[in-house]
C-alpha positions as CSV (number, residue, x, y, z in Angstrom):
1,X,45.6,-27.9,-4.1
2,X,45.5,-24.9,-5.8
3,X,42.0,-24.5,-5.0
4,X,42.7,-24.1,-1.5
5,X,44.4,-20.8,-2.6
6,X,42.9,-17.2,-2.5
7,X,42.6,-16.0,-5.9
8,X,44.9,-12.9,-6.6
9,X,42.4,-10.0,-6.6
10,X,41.3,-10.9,-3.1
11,X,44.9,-11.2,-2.3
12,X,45.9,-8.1,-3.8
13,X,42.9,-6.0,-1.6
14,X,44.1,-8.2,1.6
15,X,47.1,-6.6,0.8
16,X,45.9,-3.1,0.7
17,X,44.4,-4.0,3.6
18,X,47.5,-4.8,5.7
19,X,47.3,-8.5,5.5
20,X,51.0,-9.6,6.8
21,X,51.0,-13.1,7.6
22,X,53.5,-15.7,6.1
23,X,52.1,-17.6,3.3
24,X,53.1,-21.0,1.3
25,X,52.4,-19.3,-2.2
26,X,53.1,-15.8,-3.6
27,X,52.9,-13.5,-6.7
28,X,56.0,-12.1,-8.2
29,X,54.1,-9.2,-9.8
30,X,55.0,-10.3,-13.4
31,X,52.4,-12.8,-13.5
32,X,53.8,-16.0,-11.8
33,X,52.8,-17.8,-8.7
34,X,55.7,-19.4,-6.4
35,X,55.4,-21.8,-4.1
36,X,57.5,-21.8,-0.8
37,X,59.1,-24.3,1.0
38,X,58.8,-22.5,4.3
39,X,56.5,-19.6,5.0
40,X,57.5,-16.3,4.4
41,X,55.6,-12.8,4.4
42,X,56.2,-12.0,0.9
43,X,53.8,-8.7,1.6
44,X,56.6,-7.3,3.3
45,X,58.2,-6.6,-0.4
46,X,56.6,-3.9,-2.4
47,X,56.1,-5.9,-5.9
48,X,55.4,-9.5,-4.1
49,X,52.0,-10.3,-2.6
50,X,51.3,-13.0,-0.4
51,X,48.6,-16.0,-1.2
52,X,47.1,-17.1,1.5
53,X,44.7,-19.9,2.1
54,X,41.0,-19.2,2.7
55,X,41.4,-20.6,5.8
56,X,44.3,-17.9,6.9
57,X,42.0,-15.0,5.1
58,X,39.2,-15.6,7.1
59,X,41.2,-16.2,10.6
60,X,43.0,-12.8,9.9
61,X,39.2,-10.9,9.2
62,X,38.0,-12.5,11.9
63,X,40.5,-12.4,15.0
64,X,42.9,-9.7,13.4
65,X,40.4,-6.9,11.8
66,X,37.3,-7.5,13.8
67,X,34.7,-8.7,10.5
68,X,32.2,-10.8,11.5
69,X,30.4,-11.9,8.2
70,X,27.9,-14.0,7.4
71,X,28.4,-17.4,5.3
72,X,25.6,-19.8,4.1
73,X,26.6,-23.3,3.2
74,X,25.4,-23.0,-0.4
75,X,27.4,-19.7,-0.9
76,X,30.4,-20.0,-3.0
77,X,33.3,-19.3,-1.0
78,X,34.7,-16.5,-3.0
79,X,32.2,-14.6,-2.8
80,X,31.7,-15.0,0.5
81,X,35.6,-13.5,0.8
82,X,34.8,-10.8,-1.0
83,X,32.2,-9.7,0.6
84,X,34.1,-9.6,4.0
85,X,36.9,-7.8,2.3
86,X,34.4,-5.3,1.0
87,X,32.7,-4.7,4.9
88,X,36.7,-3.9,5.8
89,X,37.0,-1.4,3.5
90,X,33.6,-0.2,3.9
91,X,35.1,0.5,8.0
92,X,37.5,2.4,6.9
Protein backbone atom coordinates (compact mmCIF):
# COMPACT_ATOMS: atom_id res chain seq x y z
CA UNK A 1 0.00 0.00 0.00
CA UNK A 2 2.73 2.10 0.30
CA UNK A 3 2.67 2.85 -3.22
CA UNK A 4 -0.43 4.63 -2.89
CA UNK A 5 1.64 7.14 -0.89
CA UNK A 6 3.23 10.49 -2.14
CA UNK A 7 6.90 10.12 -1.99
CA UNK A 8 8.55 12.68 0.48
CA UNK A 9 10.03 15.27 -1.76
CA UNK A 10 6.58 15.99 -3.25
CA UNK A 11 5.40 16.01 0.20
CA UNK A 12 7.85 18.15 1.54
CA UNK A 13 7.12 21.00 -1.55
CA UNK A 14 3.21 20.37 -0.78
CA UNK A 15 4.16 21.40 2.41
CA UNK A 16 5.90 24.62 1.40
CA UNK A 17 3.04 25.04 -0.45
CA UNK A 18 0.46 25.10 2.39
CA UNK A 19 -0.89 21.63 1.96
CA UNK A 20 -2.87 21.17 5.50
CA UNK A 21 -5.03 18.33 5.22
CA UNK A 22 -5.11 15.27 7.62
CA UNK A 23 -3.18 12.36 6.43
CA UNK A 24 -2.89 8.46 7.37
CA UNK A 25 1.07 8.50 7.16
CA UNK A 26 3.69 11.14 8.23
CA UNK A 27 7.44 11.98 8.41
CA UNK A 28 9.07 12.55 11.75
CA UNK A 29 11.91 14.48 10.18
CA UNK A 30 14.58 11.95 11.36
CA UNK A 31 13.99 9.75 8.64
CA UNK A 32 10.90 7.54 9.65
CA UNK A 33 7.52 7.19 8.22
CA UNK A 34 4.46 6.60 10.82
CA UNK A 35 1.36 5.45 10.17
CA UNK A 36 -1.83 6.82 11.96
CA UNK A 37 -4.63 5.25 13.14
CA UNK A 38 -6.89 8.27 12.63
CA UNK A 39 -6.07 11.28 10.51
CA UNK A 40 -4.27 13.99 11.75
CA UNK A 41 -2.52 17.18 10.05
CA UNK A 42 0.88 16.42 11.08
CA UNK A 43 1.86 19.73 8.85
CA UNK A 44 0.60 21.62 11.49
CA UNK A 45 4.08 20.77 13.52
CA UNK A 46 7.17 22.40 12.30
CA UNK A 47 9.53 19.09 12.00
CA UNK A 48 6.48 16.65 10.89
CA UNK A 49 5.18 16.53 7.34
CA UNK A 50 2.20 15.05 6.32
CA UNK A 51 1.96 11.98 3.44
CA UNK A 52 -0.75 12.22 1.71
CA UNK A 53 -2.23 9.91 -0.93
CA UNK A 54 -2.04 10.93 -4.69
CA UNK A 55 -5.51 10.93 -4.61
CA UNK A 56 -5.65 13.80 -1.66
CA UNK A 57 -2.61 15.71 -3.58
CA UNK A 58 -4.37 15.99 -6.59
CA UNK A 59 -7.99 16.88 -5.03
CA UNK A 60 -6.07 19.68 -2.98
CA UNK A 61 -4.26 21.19 -6.56
CA UNK A 62 -7.28 20.84 -8.07
CA UNK A 63 -10.28 22.23 -5.87
CA UNK A 64 -8.03 23.96 -3.23
CA UNK A 65 -5.07 25.84 -5.33
CA UNK A 66 -6.82 26.23 -8.70
CA UNK A 67 -4.07 23.78 -10.98
CA UNK A 68 -5.50 22.36 -13.69
CA UNK A 69 -2.80 19.95 -15.23
CA UNK A 70 -2.63 17.81 -17.82
CA UNK A 71 -2.21 13.78 -17.34
CA UNK A 72 -1.81 11.13 -20.15
CA UNK A 73 -2.60 7.58 -19.24
CA UNK A 74 0.99 6.38 -20.13
CA UNK A 75 2.54 9.20 -17.86
CA UNK A 76 4.00 7.96 -14.70
CA UNK A 77 2.14 9.40 -11.92
CA UNK A 78 4.98 11.01 -10.17
CA UNK A 79 5.89 12.92 -12.58
CA UNK A 80 2.77 13.93 -13.37
CA UNK A 81 2.62 15.34 -9.43
CA UNK A 82 5.54 17.09 -9.97
CA UNK A 83 4.78 18.74 -12.64
CA UNK A 84 1.52 20.26 -11.03
CA UNK A 85 3.53 21.17 -8.00
CA UNK A 86 6.01 22.94 -10.18
CA UNK A 87 2.93 25.06 -12.19
CA UNK A 88 1.98 26.09 -8.23
CA UNK A 89 5.04 27.41 -7.59
CA UNK A 90 5.53 28.75 -10.98
CA UNK A 91 2.01 31.04 -9.76
CA UNK A 92 3.49 32.35 -7.17
Amino acid sequence: MTREFVPYEEALALKELGFDEPCLKYWNGIGEYFDQKDWFNWNQVEKFISIPLYQQAFRWLFEKRGVRGCMMLEDPIDDVLRANINLLKEKK
